[in-house]
N, C-alpha and C positions, 0 to 999 in steps of 0.2 A: 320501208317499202319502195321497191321500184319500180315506177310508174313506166307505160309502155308508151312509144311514141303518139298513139292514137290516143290514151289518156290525156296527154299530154297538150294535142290539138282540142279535143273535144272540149276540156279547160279553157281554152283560148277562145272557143267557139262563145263558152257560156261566159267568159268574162266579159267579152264584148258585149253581149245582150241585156247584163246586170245593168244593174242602175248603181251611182256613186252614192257612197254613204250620207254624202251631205243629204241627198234627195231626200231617205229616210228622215235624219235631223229634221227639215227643214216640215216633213208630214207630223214628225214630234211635238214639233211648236208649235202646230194647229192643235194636234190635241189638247195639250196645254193650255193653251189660249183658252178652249171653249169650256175647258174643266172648269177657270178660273170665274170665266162668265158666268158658267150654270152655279158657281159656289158663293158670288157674291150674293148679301144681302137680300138685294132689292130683286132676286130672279125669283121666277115663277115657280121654278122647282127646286127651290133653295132645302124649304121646308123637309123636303121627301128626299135626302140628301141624296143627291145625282153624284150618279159615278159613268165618268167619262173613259172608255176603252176605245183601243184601235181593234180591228176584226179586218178580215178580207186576208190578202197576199201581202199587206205590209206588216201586220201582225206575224205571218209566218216569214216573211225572210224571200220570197217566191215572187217580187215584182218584176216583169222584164219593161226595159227601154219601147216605149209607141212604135208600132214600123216607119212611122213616118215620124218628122222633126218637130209639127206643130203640133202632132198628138198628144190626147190629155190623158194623166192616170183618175184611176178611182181608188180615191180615199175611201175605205167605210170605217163606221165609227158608231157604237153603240151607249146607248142614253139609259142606264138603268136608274130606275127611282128606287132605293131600297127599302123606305118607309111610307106608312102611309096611305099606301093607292092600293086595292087589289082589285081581284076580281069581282067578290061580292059589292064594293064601293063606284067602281068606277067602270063605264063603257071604254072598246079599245078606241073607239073615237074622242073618250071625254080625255085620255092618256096622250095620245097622240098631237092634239092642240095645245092641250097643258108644253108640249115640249115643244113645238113646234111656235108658239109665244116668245120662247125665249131666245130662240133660233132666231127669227124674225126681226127680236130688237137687236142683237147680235151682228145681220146683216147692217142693218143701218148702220150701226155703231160704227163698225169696220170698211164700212165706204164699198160694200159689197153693190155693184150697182141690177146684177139680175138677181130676177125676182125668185123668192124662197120656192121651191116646185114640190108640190107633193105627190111621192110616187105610192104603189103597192101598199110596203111595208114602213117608207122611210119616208123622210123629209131631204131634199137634196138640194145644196149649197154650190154654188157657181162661183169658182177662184180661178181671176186674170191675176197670176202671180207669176212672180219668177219660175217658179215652177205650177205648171198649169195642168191645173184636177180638179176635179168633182167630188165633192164630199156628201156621200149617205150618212146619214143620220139615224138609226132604228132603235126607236123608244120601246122600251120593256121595263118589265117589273119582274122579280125574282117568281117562280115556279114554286107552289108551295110543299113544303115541306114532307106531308107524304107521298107525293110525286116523282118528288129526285130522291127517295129511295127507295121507289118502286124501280129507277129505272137506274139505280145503283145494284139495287141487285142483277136485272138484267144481262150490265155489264158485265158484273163478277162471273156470273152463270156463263156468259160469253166465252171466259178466257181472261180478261183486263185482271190484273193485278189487282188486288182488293184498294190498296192505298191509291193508285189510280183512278179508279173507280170512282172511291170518294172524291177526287180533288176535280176531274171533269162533273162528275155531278150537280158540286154546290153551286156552280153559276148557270145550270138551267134556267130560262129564263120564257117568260110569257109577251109575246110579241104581237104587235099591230098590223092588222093586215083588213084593209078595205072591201075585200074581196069577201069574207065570211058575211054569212048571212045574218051574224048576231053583233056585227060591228057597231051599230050605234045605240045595243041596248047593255044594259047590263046580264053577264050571263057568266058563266061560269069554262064554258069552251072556250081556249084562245090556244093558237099556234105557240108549239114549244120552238124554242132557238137557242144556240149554247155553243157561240162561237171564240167564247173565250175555252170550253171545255173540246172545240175540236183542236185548240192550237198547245193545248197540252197534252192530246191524242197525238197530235203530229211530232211533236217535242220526244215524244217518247219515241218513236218511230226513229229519227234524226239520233238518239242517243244510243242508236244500237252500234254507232263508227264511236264505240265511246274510248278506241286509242288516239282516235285523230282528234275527235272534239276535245280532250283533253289538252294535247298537243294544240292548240287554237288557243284555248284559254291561255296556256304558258305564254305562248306569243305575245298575247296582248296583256300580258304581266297581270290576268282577273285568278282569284283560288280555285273559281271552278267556271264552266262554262256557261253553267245560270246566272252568274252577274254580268254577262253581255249580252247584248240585244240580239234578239233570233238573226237579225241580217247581218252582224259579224261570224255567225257561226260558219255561214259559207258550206257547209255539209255538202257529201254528196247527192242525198235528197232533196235539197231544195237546188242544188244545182239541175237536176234533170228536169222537176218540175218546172223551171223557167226555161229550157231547153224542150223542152214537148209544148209547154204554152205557146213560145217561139212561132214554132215549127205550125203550130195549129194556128196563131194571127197569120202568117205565111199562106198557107194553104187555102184558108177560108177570107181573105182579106175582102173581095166579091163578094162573100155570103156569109155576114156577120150572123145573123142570124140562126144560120143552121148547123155555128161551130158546136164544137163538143163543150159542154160548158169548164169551167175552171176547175170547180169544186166537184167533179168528175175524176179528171182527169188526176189533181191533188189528193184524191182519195183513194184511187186503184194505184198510184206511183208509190204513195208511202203503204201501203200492205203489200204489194212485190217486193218493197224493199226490205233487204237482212241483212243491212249491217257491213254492205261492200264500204272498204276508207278508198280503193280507186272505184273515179266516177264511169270509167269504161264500163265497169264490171256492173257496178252498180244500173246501168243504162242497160247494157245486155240483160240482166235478169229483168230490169221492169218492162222494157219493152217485149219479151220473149213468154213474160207471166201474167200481167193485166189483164189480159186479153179473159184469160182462165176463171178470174174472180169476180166476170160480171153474172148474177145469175141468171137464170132460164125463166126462172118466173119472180113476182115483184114480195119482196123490195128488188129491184135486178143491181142497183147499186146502196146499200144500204148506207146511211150515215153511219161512223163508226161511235157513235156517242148518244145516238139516237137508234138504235137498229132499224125500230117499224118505219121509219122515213126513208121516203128513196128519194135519193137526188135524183135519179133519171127517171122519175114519173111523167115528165113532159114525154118520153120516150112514146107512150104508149094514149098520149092524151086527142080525141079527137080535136080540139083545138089549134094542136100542134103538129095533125097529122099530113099536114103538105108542105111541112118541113123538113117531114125522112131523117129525123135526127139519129135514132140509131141507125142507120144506113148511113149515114154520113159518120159517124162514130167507128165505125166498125170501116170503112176507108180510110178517115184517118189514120186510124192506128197501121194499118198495112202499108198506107205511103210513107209512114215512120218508121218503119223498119226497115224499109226499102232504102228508103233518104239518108239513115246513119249509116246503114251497112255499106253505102256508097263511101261515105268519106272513110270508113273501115279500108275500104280495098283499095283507096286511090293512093300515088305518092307524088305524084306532078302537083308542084305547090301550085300552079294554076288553076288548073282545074281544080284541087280543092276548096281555093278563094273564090271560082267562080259557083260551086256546090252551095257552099257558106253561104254564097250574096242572096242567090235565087232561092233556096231552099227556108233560110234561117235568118234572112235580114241582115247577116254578121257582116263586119268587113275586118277583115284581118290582116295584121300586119304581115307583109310579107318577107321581109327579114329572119322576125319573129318566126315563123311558119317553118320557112328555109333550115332551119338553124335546128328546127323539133324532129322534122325529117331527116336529117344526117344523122340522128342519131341511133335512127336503126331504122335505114329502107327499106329492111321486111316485116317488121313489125305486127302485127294483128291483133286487134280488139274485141271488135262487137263479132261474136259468132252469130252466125243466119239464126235472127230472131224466128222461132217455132210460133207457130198460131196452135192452140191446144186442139187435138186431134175431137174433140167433144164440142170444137167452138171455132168451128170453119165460118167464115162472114157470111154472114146470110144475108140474101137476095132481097129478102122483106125481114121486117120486126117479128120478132116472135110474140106470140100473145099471151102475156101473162094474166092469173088470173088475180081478181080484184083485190089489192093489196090491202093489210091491217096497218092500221098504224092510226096516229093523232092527227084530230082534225087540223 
């Protein structure tokens, strides 16, 4: 494949903004660590054998570099008890302290000196480390058995491959959340979650470049590209999605608050995506097709592993109504099309480093840079990303009507 000079940049763009591999490693050996904790003996949730998973953008390969230098990442990290505990036995309060016990001696152990903090859903870990993050913690217990294959079939019903299907299913999972009105009794309603089954939803997605993933594996001397870790896959999917995250810390640095969330924006990039191996291309159709696949009424952005849940329910929540989130979602996206079609059309290494700095946090070598553009100063990439003619941005939120889905 020959890659065009503007692929070629916008690689450079998103290499700058990755994080180095060791970072990953170095989030490994927390995991590890706390497996090891929650597995000895003497732990609280020994009994219920805890199983220790990474979840968030370090599970998918999709972390970008803080904009700033002292900036912290977020770890998250999921606490399944697989025996033992269920719904009829246990409040999601009496689950959530059980794990949050062992977390607690965990801190002390490790010279952790702030204090354990309980959010929402998780328990969250404060690391002054070499590499300095935050680690969520979301205690769950597996989803019972005619549940995830009520929502096995759903899937299938959807479209998903039946063999997929199955394998995102079996780690549904029943999670803690303070907020429900039946938190500290025993009940049978609890929040579904199955963030080990989005990142094999995404995995699949990512395996539609299955010449180049291929080619990756060779490289790194593995038989197939599932015996490397999602963040050597390097794909063009999760290259854009750190490239649109980017772009969104950029834009909304001011107004943390009222960016577009992650797991948004990760979930309309990988359904535009089909399978482009150049990241140009790959970038032009999502940014030119996301826009398309939010719906009109709710679920407006559905989980792909969950259907009835919308991630973009805050969208439409009076809570969160002087937030303007979709209104602010639906600008984002049009200043990102804007913003990459610039570095599309420009060929003055200058001003493309000074695009990069302001836009995308990037700083680019200029040699490097110099060297991409001689190789063909007329070049063109991203075509004028399209806004769907059915999905003009609108002035206000549209108002969906009252969504279905799990409490």
């Amino acid at each position: 494949m020959i890659r065009t000079t503007d692929s070629l940049i916008i690689e450079q763009i998103a290499e700058s903004i990755d994080i180095p591999d060791s970072a990953y490693e170095k989030a490994e050996t927390r995991y590890k660590d706390l497996a090891d904790w929650f597995g000895r003996k003497e732990a609280h949730c020994n009994k219920f054998e805890p199983h220790i998973y990474p979840q968030g953008s370090f599970r998918l390969g999709t972390v970008v570099r803080p904009v700033h230098p002292d900036g912290e990442y977020d770890l998250d990290m999921g606490c399944r008890l697989k025996v033992g505990i269920a719904k009829a036995t246990h409040s999601q309060k009496q689950l959530k302290e059980l794990v949050g016990a062992d977390l607690e001696e965990y801190r002390t152990a490790r010279g952790i000196k702030e204090a354990l903090e309980a959010k929402h859903r998780c328990w969250r870990l404060q690391y002054a480390d070499v590499l300095k993050f935050h680690l969520d913690a979301v205690p769950s217990i597996p989803e019972t058995a005619a549940r995830r294959r009520q929502l096995q079939d759903i899937l299938t019903l959807g479209g998903l491959p039946a063999d997929l299907a199955a394998l995102i299913t079996q780690t549904t999972n029943a999670i803690t959340d303070d907020r429900h009105w039946n938190y500290s009794i025993i009940n049978e309603d609890w929040r579904l979650s199955n963030s080990e089954g989005f990142a094999h939803w995404f995995q699949s997605r990512m395996k539609l470049a299955k010449v180049l993933l291929q080619n990756r594996a060779l490289e790194a001397r593995a038989a197939q590209v599932d015996d490397l870790p999602a963040y050597r896959w390097k794909s063009p999917l999760q290259r854009c999605v750190q490239l649109l995250k980017r772009h969104r810390d950029i834009k909304f640095e001011k107004d943390p608050e009222g960016q577009p969330a992650s797991i948004i924006i990760t979930t309309l990039a990988a359904r535009a995506y089909q399978g482009e191996a150049d990241i140009g291309e790959a970038l032009n159709r999502i940014l030119s097709t996301m826009g398309s696949l939010v719906n009109r009424t709710s679920p407006r952005v559905p989980n792909p592993v969950n259907p009835a849940e919308d991630f973009a329910d805050r969208w439409n929540n009076p809570a969160s109504s002087k937030l303007k989130l979709e209104e602010k979602f639906w600008g984002w996206l049009h200043d990102a099309q804007i913003d990459f079609g610039a570095v599309e059309k420009e060929r003055n290494a200058t001003l493309i480093m000074n695009t990069a700095r302001a836009k995308f946090g990037a700083a680019l070598d200029p040699v490097e840079l110099q060297a991409k553009l001689e190789l063909n100063p007329t070049g063109g990439l991203l075509r004028a990303a399209v806004t769907p003619a059915a999905l003009s941005f609108p002035d206000k939120p549209l108002v969906p009507t009252k969504p279905a889905g799990f409490a």
